[in-house]
N, C-alpha and C positions, 0 to 999 in steps of 0.2 A: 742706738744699737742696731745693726743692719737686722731686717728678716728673716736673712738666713740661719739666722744664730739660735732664732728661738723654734727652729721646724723640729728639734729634737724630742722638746717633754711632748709640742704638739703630737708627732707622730706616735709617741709611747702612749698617750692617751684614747688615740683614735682604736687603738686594740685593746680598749678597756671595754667594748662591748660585744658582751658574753651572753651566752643562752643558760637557761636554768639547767638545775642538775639530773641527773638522770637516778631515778630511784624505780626499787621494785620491792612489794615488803606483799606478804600471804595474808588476806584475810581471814584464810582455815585451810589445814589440809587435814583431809579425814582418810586413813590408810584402814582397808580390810583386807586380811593374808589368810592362806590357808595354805597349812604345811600336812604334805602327804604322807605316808609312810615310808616311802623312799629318802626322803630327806628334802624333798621341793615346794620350794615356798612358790604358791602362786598369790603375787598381790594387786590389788587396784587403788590409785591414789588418785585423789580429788585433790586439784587446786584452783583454788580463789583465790587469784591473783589481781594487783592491784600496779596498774603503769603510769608514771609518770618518766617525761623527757621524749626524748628520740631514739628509744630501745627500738630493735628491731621485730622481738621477740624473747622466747626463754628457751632455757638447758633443762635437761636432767641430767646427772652421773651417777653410776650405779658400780662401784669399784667391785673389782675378784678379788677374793679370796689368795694370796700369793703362797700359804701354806695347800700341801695337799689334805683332802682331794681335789679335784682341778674343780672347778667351777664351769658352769655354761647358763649365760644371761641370754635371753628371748624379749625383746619389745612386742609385745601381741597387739596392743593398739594402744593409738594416740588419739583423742577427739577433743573436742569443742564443746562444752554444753551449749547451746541457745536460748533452750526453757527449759520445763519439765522433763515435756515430753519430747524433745527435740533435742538430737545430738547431731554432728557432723564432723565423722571419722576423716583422720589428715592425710593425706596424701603422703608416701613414702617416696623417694626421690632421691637419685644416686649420687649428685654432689650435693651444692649448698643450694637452701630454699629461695627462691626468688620471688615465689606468691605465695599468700596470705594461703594456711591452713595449710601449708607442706610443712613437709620435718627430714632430715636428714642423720644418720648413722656414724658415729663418729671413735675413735681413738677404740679402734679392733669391738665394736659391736656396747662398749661401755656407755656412751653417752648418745643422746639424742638432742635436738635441738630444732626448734619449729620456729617459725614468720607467722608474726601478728600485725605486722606493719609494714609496708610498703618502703621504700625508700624516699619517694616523693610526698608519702603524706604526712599533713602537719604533728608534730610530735603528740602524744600521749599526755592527759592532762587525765588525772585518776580514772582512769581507764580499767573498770573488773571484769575479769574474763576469767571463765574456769574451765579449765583441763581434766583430762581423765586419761592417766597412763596403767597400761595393766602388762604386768611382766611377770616372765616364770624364773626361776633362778634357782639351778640345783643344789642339791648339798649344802644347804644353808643347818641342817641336824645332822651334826658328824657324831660319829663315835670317837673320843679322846680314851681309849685303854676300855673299862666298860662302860664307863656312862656317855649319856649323848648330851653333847654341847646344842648351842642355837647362840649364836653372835651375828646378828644382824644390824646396820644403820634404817630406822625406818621412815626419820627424817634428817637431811642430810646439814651439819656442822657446816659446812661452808657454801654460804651463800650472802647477798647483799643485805637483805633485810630481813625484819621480824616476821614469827607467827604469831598472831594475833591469838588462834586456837587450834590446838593441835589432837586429835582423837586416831586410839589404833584400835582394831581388835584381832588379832590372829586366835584362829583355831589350830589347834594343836592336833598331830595325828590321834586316831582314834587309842591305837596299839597302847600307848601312852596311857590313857586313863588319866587326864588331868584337865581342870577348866579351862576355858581359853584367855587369853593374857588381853587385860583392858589398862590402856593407859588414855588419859586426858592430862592435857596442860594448856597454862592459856601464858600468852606473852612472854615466848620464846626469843630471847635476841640472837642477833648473827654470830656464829662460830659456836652456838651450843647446839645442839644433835638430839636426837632420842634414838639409843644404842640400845638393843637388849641382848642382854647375855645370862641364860638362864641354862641350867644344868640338869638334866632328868636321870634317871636311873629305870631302864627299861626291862618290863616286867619278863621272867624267866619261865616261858613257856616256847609250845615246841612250835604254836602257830603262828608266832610273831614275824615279821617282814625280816628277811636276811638281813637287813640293814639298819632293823635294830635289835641284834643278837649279837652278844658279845665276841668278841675278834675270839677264833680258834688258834690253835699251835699248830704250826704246819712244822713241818721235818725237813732243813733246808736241802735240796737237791746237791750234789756231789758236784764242783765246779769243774768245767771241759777242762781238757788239758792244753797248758800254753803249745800255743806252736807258734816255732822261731821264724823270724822275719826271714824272708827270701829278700835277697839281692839279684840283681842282672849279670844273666851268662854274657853280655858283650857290652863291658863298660868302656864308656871314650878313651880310645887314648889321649896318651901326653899329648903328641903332636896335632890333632883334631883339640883338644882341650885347651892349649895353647892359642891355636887359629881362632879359636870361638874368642879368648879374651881379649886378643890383640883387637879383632873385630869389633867388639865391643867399646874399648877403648876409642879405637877410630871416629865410629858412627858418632859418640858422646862429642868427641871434641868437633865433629862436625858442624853439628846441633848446635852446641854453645857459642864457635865461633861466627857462627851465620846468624847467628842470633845479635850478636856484640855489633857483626858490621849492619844491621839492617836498623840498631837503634842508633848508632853514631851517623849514619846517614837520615836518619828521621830528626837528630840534634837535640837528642836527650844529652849529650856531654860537652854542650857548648856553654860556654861561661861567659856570662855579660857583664858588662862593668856594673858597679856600686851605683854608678852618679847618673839616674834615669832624666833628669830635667829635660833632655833635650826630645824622650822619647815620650814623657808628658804631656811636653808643650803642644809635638807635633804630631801625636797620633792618639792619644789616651784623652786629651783635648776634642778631639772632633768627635768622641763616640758619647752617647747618652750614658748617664754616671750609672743608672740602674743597669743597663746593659752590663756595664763592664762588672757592678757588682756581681749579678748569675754567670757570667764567663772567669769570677773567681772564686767562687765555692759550689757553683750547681744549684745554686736555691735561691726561690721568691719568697722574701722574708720583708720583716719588720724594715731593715737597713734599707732595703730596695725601694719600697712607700716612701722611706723618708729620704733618699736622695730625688724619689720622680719630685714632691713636693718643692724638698731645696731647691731642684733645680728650674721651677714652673713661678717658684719666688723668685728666683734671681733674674727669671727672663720676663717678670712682671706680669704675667699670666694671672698669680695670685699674690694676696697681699692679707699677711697675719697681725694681730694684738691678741694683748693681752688685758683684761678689765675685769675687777674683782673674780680672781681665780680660775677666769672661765675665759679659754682660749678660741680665737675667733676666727677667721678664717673667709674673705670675701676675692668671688673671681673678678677679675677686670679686665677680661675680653670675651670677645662674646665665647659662650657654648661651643658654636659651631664651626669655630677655629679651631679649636684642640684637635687633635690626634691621637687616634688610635687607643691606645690604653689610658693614656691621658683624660679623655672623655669618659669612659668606664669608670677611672676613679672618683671623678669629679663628681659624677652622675650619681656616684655609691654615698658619698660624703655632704652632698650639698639638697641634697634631695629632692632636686626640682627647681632649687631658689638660687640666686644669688650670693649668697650670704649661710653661713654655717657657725655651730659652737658644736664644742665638744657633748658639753649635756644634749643637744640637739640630736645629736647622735647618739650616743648613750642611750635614751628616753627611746629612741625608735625599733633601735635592734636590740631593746632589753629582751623580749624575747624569742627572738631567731638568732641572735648571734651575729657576730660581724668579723670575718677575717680580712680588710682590704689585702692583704696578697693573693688572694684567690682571687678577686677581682680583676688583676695584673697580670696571675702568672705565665698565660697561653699567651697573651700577645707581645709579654717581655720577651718569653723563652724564641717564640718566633722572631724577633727582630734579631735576637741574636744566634741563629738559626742561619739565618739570611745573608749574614754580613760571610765576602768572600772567603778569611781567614779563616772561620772558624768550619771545618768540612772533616768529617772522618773517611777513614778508608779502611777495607777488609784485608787486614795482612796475615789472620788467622789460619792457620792449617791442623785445624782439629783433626782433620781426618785421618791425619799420617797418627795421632796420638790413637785412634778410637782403632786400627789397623795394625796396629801394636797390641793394644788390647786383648783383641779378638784371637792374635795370634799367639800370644801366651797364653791363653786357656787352651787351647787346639794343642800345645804340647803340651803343658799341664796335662791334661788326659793321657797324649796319645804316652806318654814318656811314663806316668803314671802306672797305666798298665801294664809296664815292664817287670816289677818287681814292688815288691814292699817299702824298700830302700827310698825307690825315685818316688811312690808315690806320699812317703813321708819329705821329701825333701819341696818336692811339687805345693805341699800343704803348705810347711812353712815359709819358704819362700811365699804363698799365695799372699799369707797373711802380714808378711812383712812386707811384701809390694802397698797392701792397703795400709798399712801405720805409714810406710811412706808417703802415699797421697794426702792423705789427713793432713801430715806434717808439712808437708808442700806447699796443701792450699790455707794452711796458715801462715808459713812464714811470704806469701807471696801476695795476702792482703791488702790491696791498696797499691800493690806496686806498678799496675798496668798506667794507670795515671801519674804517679808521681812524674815530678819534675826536679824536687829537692833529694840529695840523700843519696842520690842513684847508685852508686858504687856499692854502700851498704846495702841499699836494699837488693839487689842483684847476689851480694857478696849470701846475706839470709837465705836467700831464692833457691841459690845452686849447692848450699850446705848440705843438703837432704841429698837430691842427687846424686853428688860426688860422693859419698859416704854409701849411697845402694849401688854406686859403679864400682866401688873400692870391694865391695862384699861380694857381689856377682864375682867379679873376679878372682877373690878368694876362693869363693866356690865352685865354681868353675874350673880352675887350675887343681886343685883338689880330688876333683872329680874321679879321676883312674884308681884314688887309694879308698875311697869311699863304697863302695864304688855306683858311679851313676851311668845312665845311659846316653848318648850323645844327645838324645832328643830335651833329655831333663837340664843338660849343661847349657841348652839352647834357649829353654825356657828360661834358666836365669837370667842368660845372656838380654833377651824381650821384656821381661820385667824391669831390668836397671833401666834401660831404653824408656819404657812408660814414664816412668818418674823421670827422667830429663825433659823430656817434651812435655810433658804438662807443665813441670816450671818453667819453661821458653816460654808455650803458649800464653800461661797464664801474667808474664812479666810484659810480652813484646805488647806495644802502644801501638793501639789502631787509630793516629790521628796524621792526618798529613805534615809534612814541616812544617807550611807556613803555621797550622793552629799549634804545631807545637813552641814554634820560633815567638805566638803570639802570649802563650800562656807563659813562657819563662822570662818573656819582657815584663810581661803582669807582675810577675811574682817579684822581678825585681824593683819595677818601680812603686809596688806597694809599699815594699820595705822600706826604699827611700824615702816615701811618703812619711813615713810612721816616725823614723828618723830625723825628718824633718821639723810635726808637728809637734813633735816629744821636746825638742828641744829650741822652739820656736821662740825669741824673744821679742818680737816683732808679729803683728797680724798678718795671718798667712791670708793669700788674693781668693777675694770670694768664690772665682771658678774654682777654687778648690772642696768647697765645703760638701756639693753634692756627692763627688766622689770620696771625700772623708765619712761618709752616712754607707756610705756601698760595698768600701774595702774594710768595714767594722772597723775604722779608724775615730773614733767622734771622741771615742772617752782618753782618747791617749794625745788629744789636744789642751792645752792650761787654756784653758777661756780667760780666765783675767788679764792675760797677753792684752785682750781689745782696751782695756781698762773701764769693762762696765762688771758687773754681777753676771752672773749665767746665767742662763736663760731660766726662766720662771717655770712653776711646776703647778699644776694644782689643787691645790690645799684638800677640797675634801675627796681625792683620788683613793685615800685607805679605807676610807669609811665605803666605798663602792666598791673596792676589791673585795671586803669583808662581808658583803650582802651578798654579790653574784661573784661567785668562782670562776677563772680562768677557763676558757672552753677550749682551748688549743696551745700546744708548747710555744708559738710566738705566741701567743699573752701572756704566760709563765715569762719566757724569755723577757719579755718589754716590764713586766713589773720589776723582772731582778733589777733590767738595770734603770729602771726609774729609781729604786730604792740605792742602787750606788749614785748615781745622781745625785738627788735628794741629801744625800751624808756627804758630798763636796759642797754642795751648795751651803748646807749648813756651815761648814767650815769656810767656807769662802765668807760667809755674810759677817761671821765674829770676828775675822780678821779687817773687815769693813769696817764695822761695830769697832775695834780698838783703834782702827786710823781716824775716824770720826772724832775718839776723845781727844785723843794725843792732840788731834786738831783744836779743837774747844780750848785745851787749854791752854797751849799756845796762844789762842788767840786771847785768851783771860790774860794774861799773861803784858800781850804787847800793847792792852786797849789801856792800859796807865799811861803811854807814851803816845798815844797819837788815835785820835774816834776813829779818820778812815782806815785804819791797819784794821782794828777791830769790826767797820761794817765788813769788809770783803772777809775776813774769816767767819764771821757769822755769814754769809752768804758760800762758802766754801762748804761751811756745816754743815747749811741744809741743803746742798747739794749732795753731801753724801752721804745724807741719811734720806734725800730721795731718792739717790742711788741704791741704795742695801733693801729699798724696803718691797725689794721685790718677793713676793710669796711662796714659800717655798714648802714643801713636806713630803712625807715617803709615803711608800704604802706596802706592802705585803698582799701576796696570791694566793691562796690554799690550795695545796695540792691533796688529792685522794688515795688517797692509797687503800679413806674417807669418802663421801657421795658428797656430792655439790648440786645445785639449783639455782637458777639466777634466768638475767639476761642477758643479750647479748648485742 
């Protein structure tokens, strides 16, 4: 079985080493509140927090109230216990925290969120650290008709982990005349809260706080009287109304069609043939397989490792087996020949030596983690950076869009202040120019790139457009019987305008011909590739195999084509998935498709397994009539049942999946 054949389960193993999980769980939060006579809870919470993993730090949320009255939350301080007698108040800080003991403000004054960890430093191994957050938060004692509620979270339902032991006490306004509210609990799990919602009935005297005295009847005041909408003494005429639409019209198709001719000269509309072999052989051949993989989807991934390795095997660089379930992996040229990211990886994988196995690796970054595409990605993306075809260019003209813009509010207003009319028309129109963009920059997703489809995505693009040029027009033309002022007919006119140019802008491809000329050769000779390998009846030439790892082509190859078993997997890969958890979507990714692997190979080996018998007893069969018919098929037999008995198995990944608390 060639080399190359078995760098597949290799490379999906090599991103089986993962870093531990990350967890956060409270060894106590002890909350004291005290609620005013006004209705303001001032409270202070103690946490005893407990870190494991690579957290950065924690949260608090502290949700409003969405019924009235409005709510207003105050953070008064965030610190650090040390000791006793020793605290150390956080630093506030206007974006995100970047050293240890700052805190940052977050989602309109709701949440806070502080750095306990550095980003360089080694992950958190039960690490207790306690907090002290002290906040004021109005109207938390409303009046509902006469009695006064109190609904508060005092520890919050959604968060990572347990509390271990949880203690409140709130003192309740004096006015009141009631004890103050004692709650203790001990081993609280994640998604359960300590809510209190308690109801008072406040006492009927004349000295008690306005606010807790029963709502009075007011006498409702006498509503103003309507006055009728003014319209404009000098609405556009027809022929000004006309001129605007025609105009309108013009400028649109201007836009569109300069648009059409600057992408059919860049050669978005050129159509290649089906039959890429020649452009394979002679240009798709001389580029590095990982290269070409990131110049066809944008990303250093799992496929890109396993083409650099296919392709380091096939050039003799390195040389794999396989021996009792553990894949091995030895260089055979020096070190200091490699190249570039090539030595990176090597250096990541082999660890200094020679010679590597999968457990080898596993056992070293069990726990820091191991992504090799990061190892890769800066000096792939740069080689392919480098190469002449692949070059952008700035064909953008935002500014003609953001100048448009500007100039539809400027008559918005000025048109606006003419009458009631135009400044209702000014509004709507406002708001119908933004449901346009919305709709714009969704139907126009992905379409700056594309190289397939173009026609329909184009056709999606300009549907929004066409339909707010169709409508300005309407209204515009309209204008004399409604009646608007010329400045308002004009704003319509600039709004249709905005929404064309942003789908131009957002459609037209800033990449020069030749990278474009080179991605649409890409895309076809991949397909022809895929088409190939799908229906391959014969082994396809080992130059191909690195670029089948790069174009995410491997699994839409029949391996048995070669007439051996597929490549081998190793046996206890589930039982390792099952201890350490996935640390990044390519190790997710790599266990899905080891575990489709794994379920062909099974099926491929039983299909083994019945040509073996069929063989057996054939040959039972023919050894009546002659011994050597019967030694060569007992030698056939155990040929293929040393064939089948390659090790095979799957494995599975686990994936992770009101006030909040946690980290972050």
């Amino acid at each position: 079985m060639p080399p190359t054949r078995r760098l597949l389960p290799l490379v999906l193993l090599l991103f089986a080493a993962t870093a531990l999980g990350d967890e956060i769980r409270w060894r106590s939060l002890d909350v004291q509140a005290t609620i005013d006579d006004d209705g303001t809870l001032h409270a202070s919470e103690r946490h005893t927090m407990i870190f494991d993993g690579d957290l950065n730090g924690g949260q608090r949320t502290i949700p409003l109230r969405v019924n009235p009255p409005p709510q207003r939350l105050t953070f008064d301080r965030v610190a650090r216990v040390v000791s006793k007698k020793k605290t150390i108040d956080l630093t506030r800080v206007s974006g995100a925290p970047d050293q240890i003991d700052e805190y940052g403000v977050y989602n309109d004054g709701t949440t806070i969120r502080w750095r306990a960890r550095l980003a360089d430093d080694p992950p958190f191994r039960g690490k207790r650290i306690t907090y002290v957050i002290d906040y004021t938060l109005t109207n938390v004692l409303v009046r509902r008709g006469t009695p006064l509620r109190l609904d508060h979270e005092f520890a919050p339902a959604d968060r990572p982990g347990p509390i271990e032991h949880f203690s409140l006490i709130v003192e309740l306004p004096k006015s009141l005349s009631q004890p103050p509210i004692r709650i203790a609990r001990d081993d609280i799990p994640p998604g359960d809260g300590v809510l209190v919602r308690e109801t008072y009935w406040p006492p009927k005297v004349a000295s008690a706080p306005a606010a807790l005295q029963p709502a009075a009847t007011a006498t409702p005041a006498p509503a103003p009287p309507k006055r009728e909408p003014t319209s404009t003494e000098t609405p556009v005429t027809p022929f000004t109304a006309r001129g605007i639409a025609i105009a309108l019209i013009v400028l649109a198709l201007l836009f569109v069609f300069r648009f059409f001719f600057g992408e059919s000269a860049a050669g978005r509309f050129v159509r290649l043939p089906q039959d890429q072999r020649r452009w394979v052989d002679e240009r798709l051949s001389k580029l590095d397989a990982e290269v070409v993989g990131v110049a066809w989807d944008g990303v250093v991934g799992q496929d890109e490792v396993a083409a650099i390795l296919a392709r380091m095997t096939a050039e003799g660089k390195i040389a794999s087996s396989a021996e009792k379930g553990d894949m091995t992996l030895k260089l055979q040229v020096p070190f200091d020949t490699l190249r570039g990211y090539e030595a990176d990886l090597i250096q990541a994988l082999f660890l200094g030596k020679n010679e590597t196995t999968t457990r080898a690796v596993r056992e070293h970054y069990a726990a820091s983690g191991f992504d090799p595409a990061r190892v890769v990605e800066h000096n792939v993306k740069s080689a392919l950076a480098g190469l002449p075809q692949w070059e952008d260019q700035e064909r953008g003209e935002w500014a003609v869009f953001w100048v448009l813009v500007v100039l539809t509010g400027v008559l918005a207003v000025a048109g606006g202040r003419r009458s009631d009319v135009d400044a209702g028309m000014a509004s709507i129109f406002g708001v119908l120019a933004i449901v346009a963009w919305s709709l714009t920059l969704l139907f126009t997703l992905g379409a700056k790139r594309a190289l397939s489809a173009v026609p329909v995505r184009f056709f999606l693009g300009l549907l929004v457009p066409v339909c707010s040029v169709a409508l300005a027009v309407l209204g515009i033309v309209h204008g004399p019987k409604i009646p608007v002022h010329h400045l308002t007919a004009m704003m319509l006119a600039s709004a249709a305008l905005t929404v064309v140019v942003l789908a131009v802008e957002r459609m037209k491809i800033d990449q020069t011909p030749q990278k474009v000329e080179f991605r649409k050769n890409l895309a076809a000779a991949r397909e022809w590739l895929k088409s190939e390998v799908s229906t391959a009846s014969t082994p396809v030439p080992d130059s191909w195999i690195p670029y089948l790892y790069a174009l995410r082509l491997a699994n839409h190859y029949s391996w048995h084509v070669q007439r051996v078993p597929p490549p081998p997997v190793y046996s206890p890969v589930r039982q390792y998935y099952d201890v350490v958890p996935a640390q990044s979507s390519s190790m997710q990714s790599a266990a899905y498709a080891m575990e489709r692997e794994a379920s062909r190979m099974r099926d491929e080996r039983r299909r083994i397994e019945r040509a073996r018998e069929q063989m057996e007893h054939e040959a039972s069969r023919a050894s009546s009539f002659t011994s050597s018919w019967g030694s060569s098929s007992s030698g056939s037999s155990g040929s293929s049942s040393s064939s089948s008995s390659s090790p095979s198995s799957s494995h599975s990944s686990g994936t992770s999946g009101g006030g909040s608390a946690g980290g972050w």
